[in-house]
Each structure stands twice: as structure tokens, then as C-alpha cells.
CHARMM internal coordinates of N, CA and C (Angstrom, degrees):
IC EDIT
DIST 1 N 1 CA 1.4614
DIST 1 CA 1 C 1.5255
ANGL 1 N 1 CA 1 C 108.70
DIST 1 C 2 N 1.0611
ANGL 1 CA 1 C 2 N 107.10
DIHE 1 N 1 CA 1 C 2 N -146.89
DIST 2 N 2 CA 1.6808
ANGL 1 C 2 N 2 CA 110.41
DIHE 1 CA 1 C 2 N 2 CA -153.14
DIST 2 CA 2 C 1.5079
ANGL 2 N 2 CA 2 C 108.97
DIHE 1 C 2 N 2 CA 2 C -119.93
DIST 2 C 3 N 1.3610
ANGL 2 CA 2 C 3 N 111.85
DIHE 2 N 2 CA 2 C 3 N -149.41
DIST 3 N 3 CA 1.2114
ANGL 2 C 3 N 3 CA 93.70
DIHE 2 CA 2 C 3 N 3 CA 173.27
DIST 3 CA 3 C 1.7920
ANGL 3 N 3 CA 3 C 124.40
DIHE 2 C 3 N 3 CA 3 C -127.39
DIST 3 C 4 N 1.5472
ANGL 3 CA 3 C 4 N 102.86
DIHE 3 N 3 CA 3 C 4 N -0.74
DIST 4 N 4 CA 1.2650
ANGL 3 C 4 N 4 CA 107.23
DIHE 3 CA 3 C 4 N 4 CA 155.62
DIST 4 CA 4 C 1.2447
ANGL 4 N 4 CA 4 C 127.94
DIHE 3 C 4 N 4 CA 4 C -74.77
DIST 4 C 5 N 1.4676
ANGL 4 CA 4 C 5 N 124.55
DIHE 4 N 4 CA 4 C 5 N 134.81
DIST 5 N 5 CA 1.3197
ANGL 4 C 5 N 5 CA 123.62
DIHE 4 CA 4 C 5 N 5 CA 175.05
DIST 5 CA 5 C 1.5902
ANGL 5 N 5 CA 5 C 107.27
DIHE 4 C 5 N 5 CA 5 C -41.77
DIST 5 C 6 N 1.5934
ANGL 5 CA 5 C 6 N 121.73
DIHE 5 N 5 CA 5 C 6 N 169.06
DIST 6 N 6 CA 1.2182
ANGL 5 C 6 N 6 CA 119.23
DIHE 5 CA 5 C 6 N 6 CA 166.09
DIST 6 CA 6 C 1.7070
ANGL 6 N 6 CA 6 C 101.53
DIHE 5 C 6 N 6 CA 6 C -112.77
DIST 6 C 7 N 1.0635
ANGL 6 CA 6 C 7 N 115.24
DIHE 6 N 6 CA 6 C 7 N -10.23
DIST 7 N 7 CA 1.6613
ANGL 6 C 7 N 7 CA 115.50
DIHE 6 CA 6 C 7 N 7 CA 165.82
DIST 7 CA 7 C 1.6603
ANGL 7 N 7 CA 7 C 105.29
DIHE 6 C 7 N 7 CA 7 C -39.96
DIST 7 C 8 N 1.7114
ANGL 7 CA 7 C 8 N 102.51
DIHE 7 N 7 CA 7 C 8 N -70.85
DIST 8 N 8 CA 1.1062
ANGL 7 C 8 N 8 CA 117.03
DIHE 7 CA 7 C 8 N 8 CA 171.15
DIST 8 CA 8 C 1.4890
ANGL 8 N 8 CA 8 C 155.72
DIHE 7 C 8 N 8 CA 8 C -23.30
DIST 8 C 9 N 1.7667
ANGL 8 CA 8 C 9 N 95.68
DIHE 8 N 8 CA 8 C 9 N -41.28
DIST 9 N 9 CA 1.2203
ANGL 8 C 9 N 9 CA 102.39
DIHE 8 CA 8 C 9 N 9 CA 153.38
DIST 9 CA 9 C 1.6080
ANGL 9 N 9 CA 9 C 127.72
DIHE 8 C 9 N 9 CA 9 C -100.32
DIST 9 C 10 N 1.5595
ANGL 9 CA 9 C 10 N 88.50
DIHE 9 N 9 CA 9 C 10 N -11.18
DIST 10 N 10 CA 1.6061
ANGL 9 C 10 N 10 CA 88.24
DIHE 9 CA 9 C 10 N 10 CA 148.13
DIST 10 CA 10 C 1.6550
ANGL 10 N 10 CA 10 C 131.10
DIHE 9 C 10 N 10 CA 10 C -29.08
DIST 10 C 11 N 1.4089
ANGL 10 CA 10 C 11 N 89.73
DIHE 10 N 10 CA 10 C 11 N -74.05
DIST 11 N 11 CA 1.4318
ANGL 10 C 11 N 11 CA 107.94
DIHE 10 CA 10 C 11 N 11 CA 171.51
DIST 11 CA 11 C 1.0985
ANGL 11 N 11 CA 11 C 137.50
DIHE 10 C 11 N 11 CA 11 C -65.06
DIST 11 C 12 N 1.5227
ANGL 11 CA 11 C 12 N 111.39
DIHE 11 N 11 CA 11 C 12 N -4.94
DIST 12 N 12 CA 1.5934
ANGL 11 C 12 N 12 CA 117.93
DIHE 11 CA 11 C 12 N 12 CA 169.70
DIST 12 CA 12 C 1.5310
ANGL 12 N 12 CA 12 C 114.65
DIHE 11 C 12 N 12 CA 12 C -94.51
DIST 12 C 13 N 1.7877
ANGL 12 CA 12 C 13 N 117.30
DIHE 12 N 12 CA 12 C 13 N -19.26
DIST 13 N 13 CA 0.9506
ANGL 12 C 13 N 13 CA 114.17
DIHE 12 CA 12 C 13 N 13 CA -167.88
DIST 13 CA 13 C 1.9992
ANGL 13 N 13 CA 13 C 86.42
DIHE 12 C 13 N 13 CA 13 C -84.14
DIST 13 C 14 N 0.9933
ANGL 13 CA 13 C 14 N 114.33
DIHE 13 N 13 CA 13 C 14 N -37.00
DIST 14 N 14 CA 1.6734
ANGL 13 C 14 N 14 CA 126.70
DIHE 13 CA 13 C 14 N 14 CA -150.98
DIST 14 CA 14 C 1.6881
ANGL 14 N 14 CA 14 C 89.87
DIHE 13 C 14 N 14 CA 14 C -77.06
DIST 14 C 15 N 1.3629
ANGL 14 CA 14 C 15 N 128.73
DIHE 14 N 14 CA 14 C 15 N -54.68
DIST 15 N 15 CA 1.7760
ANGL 14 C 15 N 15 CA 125.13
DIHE 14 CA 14 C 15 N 15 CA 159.41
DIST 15 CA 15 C 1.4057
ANGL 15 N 15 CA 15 C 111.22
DIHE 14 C 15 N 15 CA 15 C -28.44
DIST 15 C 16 N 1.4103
ANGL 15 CA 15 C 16 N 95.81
DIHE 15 N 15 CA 15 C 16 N -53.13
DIST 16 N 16 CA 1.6693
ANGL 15 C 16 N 16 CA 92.86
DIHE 15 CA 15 C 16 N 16 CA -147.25
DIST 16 CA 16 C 1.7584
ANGL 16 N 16 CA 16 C 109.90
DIHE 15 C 16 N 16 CA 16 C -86.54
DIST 16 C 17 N 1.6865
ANGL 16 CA 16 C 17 N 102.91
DIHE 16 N 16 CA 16 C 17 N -14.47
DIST 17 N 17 CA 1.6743
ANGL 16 C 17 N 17 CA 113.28
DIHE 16 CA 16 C 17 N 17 CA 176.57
DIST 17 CA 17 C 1.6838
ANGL 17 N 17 CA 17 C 115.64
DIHE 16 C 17 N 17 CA 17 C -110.76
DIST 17 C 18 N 1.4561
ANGL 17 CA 17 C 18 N 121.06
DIHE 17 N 17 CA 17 C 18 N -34.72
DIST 18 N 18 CA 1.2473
ANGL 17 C 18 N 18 CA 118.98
DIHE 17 CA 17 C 18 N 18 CA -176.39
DIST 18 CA 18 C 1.3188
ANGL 18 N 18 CA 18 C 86.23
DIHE 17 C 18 N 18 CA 18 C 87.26
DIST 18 C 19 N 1.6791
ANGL 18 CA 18 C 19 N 139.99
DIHE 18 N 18 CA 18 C 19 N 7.14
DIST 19 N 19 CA 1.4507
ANGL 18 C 19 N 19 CA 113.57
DIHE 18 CA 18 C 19 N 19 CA 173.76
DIST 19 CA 19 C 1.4736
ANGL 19 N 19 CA 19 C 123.03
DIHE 18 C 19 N 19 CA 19 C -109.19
DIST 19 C 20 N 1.2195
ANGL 19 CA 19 C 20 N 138.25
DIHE 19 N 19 CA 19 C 20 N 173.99
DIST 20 N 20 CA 1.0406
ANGL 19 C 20 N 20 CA 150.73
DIHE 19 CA 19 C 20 N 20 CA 176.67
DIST 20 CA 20 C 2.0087
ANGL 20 N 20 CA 20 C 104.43
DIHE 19 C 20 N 20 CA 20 C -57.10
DIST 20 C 21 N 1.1369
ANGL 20 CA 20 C 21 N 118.37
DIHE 20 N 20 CA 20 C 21 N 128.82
DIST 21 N 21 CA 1.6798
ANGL 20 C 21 N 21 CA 96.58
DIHE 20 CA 20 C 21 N 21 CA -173.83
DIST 21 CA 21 C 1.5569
ANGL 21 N 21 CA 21 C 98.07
DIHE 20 C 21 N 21 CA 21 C -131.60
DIST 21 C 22 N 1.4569
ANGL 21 CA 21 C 22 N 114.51
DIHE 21 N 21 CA 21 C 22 N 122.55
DIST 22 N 22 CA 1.3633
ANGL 21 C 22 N 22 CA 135.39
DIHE 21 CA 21 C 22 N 22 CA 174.94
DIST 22 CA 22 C 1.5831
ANGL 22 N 22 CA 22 C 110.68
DIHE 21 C 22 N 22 CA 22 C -51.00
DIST 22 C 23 N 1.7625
ANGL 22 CA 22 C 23 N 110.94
DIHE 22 N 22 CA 22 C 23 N 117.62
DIST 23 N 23 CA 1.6003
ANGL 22 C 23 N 23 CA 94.98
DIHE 22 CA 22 C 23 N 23 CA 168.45
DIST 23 CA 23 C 1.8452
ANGL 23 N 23 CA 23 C 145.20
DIHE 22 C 23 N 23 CA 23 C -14.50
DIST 23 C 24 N 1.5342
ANGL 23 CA 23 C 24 N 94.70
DIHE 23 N 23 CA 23 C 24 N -53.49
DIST 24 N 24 CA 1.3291
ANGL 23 C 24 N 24 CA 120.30
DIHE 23 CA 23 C 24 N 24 CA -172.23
DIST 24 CA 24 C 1.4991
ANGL 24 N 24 CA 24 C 93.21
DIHE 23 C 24 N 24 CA 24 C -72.91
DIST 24 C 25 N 1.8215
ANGL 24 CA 24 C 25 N 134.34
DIHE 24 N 24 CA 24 C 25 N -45.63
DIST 25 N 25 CA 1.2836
ANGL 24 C 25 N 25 CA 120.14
DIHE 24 CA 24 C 25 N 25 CA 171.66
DIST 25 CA 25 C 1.5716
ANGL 25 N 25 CA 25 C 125.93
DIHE 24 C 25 N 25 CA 25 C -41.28
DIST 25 C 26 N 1.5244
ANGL 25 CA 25 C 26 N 99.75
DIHE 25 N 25 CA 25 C 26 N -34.55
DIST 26 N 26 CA 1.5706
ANGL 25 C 26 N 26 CA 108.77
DIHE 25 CA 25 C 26 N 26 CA -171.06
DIST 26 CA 26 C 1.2351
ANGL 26 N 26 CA 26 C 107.77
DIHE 25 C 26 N 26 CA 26 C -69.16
DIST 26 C 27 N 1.6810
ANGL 26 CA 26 C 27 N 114.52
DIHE 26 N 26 CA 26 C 27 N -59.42
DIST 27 N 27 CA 1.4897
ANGL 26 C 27 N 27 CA 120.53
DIHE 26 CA 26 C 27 N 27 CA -148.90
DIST 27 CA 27 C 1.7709
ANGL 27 N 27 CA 27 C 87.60
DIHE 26 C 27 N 27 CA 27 C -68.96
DIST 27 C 28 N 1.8225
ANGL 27 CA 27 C 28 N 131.05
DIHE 27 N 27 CA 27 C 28 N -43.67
DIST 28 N 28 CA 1.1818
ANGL 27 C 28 N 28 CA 105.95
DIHE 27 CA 27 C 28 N 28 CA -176.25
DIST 28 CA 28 C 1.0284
ANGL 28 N 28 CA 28 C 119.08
DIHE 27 C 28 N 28 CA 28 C -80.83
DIST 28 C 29 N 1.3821
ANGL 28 CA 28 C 29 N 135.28
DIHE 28 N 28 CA 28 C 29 N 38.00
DIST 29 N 29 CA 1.7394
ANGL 28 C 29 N 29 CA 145.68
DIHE 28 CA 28 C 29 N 29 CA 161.23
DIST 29 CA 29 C 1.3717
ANGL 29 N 29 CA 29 C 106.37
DIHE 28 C 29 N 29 CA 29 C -89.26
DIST 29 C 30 N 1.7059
ANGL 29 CA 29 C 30 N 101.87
DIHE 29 N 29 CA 29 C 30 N -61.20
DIST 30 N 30 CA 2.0379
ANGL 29 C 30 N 30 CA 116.45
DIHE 29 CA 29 C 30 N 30 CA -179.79
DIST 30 CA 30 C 1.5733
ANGL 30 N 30 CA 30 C 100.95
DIHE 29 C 30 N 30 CA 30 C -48.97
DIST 30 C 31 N 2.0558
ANGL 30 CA 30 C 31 N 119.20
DIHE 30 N 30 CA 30 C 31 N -31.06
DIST 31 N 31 CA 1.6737
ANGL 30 C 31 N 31 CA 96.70
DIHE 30 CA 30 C 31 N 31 CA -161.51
DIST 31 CA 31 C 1.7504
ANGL 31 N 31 CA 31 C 98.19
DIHE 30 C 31 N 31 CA 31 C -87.47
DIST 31 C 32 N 1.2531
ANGL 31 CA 31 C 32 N 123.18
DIHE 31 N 31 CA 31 C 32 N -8.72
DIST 32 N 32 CA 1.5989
ANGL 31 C 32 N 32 CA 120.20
DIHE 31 CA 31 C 32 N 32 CA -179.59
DIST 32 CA 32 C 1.4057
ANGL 32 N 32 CA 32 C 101.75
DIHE 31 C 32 N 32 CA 32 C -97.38
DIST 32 C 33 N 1.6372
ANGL 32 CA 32 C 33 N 132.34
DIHE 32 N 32 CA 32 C 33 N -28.13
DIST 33 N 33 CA 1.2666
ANGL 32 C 33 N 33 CA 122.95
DIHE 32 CA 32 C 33 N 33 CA -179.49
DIST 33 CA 33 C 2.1347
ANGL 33 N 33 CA 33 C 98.02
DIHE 32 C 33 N 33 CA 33 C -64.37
DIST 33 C 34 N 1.2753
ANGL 33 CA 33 C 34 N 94.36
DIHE 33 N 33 CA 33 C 34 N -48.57
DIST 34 N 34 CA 1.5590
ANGL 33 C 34 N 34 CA 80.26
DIHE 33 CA 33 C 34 N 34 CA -168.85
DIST 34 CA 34 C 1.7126
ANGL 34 N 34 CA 34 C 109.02
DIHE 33 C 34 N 34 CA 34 C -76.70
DIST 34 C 35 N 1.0687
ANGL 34 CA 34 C 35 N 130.18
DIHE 34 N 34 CA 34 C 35 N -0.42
DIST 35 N 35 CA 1.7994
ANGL 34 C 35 N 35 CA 129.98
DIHE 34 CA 34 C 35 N 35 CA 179.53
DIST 35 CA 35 C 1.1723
ANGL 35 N 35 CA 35 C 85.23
DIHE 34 C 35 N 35 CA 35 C -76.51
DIST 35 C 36 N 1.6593
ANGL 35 CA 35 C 36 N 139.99
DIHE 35 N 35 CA 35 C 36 N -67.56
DIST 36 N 36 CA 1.0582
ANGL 35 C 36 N 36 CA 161.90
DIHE 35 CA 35 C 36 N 36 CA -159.79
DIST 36 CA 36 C 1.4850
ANGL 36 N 36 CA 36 C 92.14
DIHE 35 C 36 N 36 CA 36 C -34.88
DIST 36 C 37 N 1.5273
ANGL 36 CA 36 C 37 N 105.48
DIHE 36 N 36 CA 36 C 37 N -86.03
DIST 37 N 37 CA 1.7963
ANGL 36 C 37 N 37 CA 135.89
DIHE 36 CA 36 C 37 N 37 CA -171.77
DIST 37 CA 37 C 1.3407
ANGL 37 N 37 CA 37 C 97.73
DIHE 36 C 37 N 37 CA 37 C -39.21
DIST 37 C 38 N 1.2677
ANGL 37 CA 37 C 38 N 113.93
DIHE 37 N 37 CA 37 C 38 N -59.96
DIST 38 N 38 CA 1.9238
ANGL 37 C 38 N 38 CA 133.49
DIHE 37 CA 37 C 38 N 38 CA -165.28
DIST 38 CA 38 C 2.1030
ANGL 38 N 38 CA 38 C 85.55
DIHE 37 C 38 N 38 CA 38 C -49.37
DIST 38 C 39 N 0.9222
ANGL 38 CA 38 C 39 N 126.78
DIHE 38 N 38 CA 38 C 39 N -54.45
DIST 39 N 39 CA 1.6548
ANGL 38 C 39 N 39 CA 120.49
DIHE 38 CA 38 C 39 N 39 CA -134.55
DIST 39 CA 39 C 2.4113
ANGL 39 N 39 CA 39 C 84.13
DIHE 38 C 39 N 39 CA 39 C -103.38
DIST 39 C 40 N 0.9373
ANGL 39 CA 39 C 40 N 92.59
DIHE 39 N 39 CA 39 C 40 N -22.61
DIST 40 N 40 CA 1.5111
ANGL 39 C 40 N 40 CA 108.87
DIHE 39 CA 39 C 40 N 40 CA -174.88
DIST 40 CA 40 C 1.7988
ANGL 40 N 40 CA 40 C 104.26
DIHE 39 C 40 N 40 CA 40 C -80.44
DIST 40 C 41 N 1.5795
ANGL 40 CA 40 C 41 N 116.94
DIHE 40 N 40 CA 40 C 41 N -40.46
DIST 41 N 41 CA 1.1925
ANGL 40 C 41 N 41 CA 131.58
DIHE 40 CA 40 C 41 N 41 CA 148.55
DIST 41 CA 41 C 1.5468
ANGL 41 N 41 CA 41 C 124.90
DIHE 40 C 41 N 41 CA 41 C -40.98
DIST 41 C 42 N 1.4215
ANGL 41 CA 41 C 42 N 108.64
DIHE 41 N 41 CA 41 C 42 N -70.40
DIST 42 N 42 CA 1.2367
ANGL 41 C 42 N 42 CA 100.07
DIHE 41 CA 41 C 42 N 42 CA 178.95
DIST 42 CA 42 C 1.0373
ANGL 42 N 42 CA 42 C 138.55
DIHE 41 C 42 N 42 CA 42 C -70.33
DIST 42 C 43 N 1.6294
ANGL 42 CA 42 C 43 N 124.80
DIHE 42 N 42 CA 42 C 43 N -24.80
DIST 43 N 43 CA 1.4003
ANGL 42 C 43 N 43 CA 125.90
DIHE 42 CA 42 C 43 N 43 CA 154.65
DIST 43 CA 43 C 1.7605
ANGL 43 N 43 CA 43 C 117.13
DIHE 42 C 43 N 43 CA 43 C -51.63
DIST 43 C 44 N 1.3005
ANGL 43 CA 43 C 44 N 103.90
DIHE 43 N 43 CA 43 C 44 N -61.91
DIST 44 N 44 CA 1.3711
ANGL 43 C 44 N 44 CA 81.38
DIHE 43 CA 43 C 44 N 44 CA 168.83
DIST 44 CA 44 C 1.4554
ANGL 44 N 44 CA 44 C 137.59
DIHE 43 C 44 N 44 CA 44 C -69.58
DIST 44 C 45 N 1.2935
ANGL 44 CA 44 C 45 N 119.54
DIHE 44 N 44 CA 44 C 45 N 27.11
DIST 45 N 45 CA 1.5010
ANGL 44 C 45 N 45 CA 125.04
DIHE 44 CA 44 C 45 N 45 CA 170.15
DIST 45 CA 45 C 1.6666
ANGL 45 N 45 CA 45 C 92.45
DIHE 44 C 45 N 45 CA 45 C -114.00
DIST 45 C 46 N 1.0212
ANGL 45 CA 45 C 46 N 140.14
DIHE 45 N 45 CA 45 C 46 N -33.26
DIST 46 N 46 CA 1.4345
ANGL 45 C 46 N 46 CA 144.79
DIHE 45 CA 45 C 46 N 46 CA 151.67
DIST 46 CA 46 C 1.3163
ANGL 46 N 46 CA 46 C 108.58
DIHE 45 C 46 N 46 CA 46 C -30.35
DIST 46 C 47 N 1.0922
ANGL 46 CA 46 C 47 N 118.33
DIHE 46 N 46 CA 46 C 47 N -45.24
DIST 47 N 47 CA 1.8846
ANGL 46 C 47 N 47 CA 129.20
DIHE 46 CA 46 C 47 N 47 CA -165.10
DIST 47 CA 47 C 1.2342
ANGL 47 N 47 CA 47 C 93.64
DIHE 46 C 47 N 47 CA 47 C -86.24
DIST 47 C 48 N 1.2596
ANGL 47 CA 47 C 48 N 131.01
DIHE 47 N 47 CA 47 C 48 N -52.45
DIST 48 N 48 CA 1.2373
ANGL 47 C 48 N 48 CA 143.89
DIHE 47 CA 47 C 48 N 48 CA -174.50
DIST 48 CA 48 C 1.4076
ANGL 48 N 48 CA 48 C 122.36
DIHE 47 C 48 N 48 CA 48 C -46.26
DIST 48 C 49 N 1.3051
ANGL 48 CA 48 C 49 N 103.30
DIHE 48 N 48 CA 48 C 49 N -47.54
DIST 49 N 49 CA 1.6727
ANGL 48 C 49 N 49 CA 143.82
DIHE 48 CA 48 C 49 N 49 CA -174.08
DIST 49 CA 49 C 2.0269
ANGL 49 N 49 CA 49 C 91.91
DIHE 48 C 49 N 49 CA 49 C -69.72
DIST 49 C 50 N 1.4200
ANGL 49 CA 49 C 50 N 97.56
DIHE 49 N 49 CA 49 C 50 N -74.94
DIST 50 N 50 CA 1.6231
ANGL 49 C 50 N 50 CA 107.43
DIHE 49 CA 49 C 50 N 50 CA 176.08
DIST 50 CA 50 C 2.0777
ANGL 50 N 50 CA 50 C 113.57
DIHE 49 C 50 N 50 CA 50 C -34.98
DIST 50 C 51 N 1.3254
ANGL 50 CA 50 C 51 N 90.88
DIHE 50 N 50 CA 50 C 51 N -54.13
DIST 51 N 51 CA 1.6719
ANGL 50 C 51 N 51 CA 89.13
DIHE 50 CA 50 C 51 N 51 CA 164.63
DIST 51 CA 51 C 1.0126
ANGL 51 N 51 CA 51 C 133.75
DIHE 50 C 51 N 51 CA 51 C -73.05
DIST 51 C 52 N 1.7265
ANGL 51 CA 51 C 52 N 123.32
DIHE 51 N 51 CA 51 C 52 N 15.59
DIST 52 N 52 CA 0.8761
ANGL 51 C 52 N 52 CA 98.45
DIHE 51 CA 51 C 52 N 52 CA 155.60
DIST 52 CA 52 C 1.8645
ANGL 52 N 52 CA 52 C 95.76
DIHE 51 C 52 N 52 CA 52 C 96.89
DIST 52 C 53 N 0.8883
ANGL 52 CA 52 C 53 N 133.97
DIHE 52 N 52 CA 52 C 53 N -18.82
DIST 53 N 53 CA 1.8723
ANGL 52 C 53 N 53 CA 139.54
DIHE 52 CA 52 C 53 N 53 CA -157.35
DIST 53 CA 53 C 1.5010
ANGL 53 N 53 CA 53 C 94.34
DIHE 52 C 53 N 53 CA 53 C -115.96
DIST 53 C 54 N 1.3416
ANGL 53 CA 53 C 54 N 103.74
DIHE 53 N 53 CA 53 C 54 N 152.90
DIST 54 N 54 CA 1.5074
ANGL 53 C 54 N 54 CA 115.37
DIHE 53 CA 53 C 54 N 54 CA 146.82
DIST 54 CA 54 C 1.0331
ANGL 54 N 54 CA 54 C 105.48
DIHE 53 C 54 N 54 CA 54 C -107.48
DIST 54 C 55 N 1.5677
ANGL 54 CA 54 C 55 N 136.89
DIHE 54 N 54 CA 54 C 55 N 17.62
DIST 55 N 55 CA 1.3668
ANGL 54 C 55 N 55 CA 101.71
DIHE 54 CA 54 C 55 N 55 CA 155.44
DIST 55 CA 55 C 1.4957
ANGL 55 N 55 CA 55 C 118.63
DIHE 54 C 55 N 55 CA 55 C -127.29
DIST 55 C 56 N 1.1816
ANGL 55 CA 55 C 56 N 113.90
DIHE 55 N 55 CA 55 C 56 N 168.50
DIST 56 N 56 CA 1.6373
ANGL 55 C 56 N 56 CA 118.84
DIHE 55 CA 55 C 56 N 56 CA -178.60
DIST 56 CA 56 C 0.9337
ANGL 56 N 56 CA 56 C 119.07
DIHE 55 C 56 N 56 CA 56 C -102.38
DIST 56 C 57 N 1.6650
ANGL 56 CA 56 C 57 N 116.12
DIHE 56 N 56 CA 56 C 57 N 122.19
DIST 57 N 57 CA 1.2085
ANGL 56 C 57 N 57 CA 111.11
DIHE 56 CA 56 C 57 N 57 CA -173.16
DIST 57 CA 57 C 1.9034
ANGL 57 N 57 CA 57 C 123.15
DIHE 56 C 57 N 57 CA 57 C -105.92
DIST 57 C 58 N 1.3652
ANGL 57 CA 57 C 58 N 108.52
DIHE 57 N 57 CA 57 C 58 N -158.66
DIST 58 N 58 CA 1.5065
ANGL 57 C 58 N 58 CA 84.25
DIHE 57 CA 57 C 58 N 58 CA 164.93
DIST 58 CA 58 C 1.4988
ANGL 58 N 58 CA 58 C 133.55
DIHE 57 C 58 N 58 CA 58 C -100.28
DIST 58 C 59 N 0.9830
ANGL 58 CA 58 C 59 N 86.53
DIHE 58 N 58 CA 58 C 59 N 5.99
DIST 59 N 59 CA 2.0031
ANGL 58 C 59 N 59 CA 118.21
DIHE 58 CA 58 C 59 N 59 CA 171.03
DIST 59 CA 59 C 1.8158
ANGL 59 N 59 CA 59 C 86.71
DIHE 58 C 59 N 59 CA 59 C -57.74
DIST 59 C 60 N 1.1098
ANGL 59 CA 59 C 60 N 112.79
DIHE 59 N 59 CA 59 C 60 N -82.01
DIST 60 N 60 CA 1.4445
ANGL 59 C 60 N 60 CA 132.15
DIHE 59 CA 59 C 60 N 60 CA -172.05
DIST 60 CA 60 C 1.4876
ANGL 60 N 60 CA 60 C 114.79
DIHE 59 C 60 N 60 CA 60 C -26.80
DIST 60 C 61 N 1.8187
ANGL 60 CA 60 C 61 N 107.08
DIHE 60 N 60 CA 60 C 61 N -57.02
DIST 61 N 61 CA 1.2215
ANGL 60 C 61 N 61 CA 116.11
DIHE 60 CA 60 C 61 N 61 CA -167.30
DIST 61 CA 61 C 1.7757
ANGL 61 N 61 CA 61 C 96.94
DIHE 60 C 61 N 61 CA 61 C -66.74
DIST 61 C 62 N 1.2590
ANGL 61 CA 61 C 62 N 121.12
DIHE 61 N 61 CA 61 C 62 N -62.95
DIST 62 N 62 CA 1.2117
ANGL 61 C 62 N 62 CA 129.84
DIHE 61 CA 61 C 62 N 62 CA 179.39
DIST 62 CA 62 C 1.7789
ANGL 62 N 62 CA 62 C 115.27
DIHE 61 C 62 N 62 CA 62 C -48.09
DIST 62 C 63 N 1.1982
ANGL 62 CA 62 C 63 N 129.49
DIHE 62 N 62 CA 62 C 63 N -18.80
DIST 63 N 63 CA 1.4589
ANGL 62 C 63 N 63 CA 144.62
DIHE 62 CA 62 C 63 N 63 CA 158.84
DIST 63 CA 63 C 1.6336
ANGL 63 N 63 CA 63 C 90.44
DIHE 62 C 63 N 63 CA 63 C -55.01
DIST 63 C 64 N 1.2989
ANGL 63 CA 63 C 64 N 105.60
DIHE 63 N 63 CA 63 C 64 N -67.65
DIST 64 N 64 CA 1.6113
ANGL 63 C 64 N 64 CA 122.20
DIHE 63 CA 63 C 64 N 64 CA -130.33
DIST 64 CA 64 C 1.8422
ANGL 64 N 64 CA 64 C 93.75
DIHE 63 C 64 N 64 CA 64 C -85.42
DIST 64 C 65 N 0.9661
ANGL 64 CA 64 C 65 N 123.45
DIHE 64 N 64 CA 64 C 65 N -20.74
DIST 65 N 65 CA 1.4181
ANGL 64 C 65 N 65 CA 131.84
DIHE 64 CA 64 C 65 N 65 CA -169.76
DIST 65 CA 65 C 1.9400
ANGL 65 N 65 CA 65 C 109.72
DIHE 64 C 65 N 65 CA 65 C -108.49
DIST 65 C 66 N 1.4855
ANGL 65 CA 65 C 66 N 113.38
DIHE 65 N 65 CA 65 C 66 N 12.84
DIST 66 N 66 CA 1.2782
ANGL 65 C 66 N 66 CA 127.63
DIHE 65 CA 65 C 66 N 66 CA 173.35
DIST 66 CA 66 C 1.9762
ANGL 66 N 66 CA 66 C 103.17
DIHE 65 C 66 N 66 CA 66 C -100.95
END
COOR INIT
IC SEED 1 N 1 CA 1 C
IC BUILD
């Protein structure tokens, strides 16, 4: 598996619905939260890269996730 907990999206589906949330709901939340994060990541290390930095900041992520 990946690298988000699946507790986790447990709890985002269960916050965000008030419902009961099926294992298999969670873990396929954690595999699109991290495709999502993964491709949202690398642009902003791209931006990062472009400035000139090794590091990424949250300027970047918030660039890179618009």
C-alpha cells in the first residue's frame, strides 16, 4: 500500500459524511489522495527547481495545486 494511513481517510470520509465508511472506500480515497499529492508534489519541486532552491516551499505547493 501507500503511504497514507487508511485510518485516515477513514476519517475524512466519516467528517465529511456522518457515514459509516467501508474499508475498500478508504484505501480507494488514500490511492487518489496520494496520485493527486504525488503529481501536485512534483510540480512544485519543478517550481522549486526553476527558482533556483532545493527546497519546496508552500508558495510552490499552492502554485502547483492551482
Amino acid at each position: 500500500m501507500g503511504e497514507l494511513p487508511i485510518s485516515a481517510c477513514d476519517r475524512i470520509i466519516r467528517n465529511a459524511t456522518g457515514l459509516r465508511v467501508g474499508r475498500d472506500a478508504a484505501e480507494y480515497l488514500a490511492e487518489i489522495l496520494e496520485e493527486i499529492g504525488t503529481e501536485i508534489a512534483r510540480e512544485a519541486g519543478a517550481l522549486a527547481k526553476h527558482a533556483g532552491r532545493k527546497t519546496v516551499k508552500a508558495s510552490d505547493i499552492k502554485l502547483a495545486a492551482k
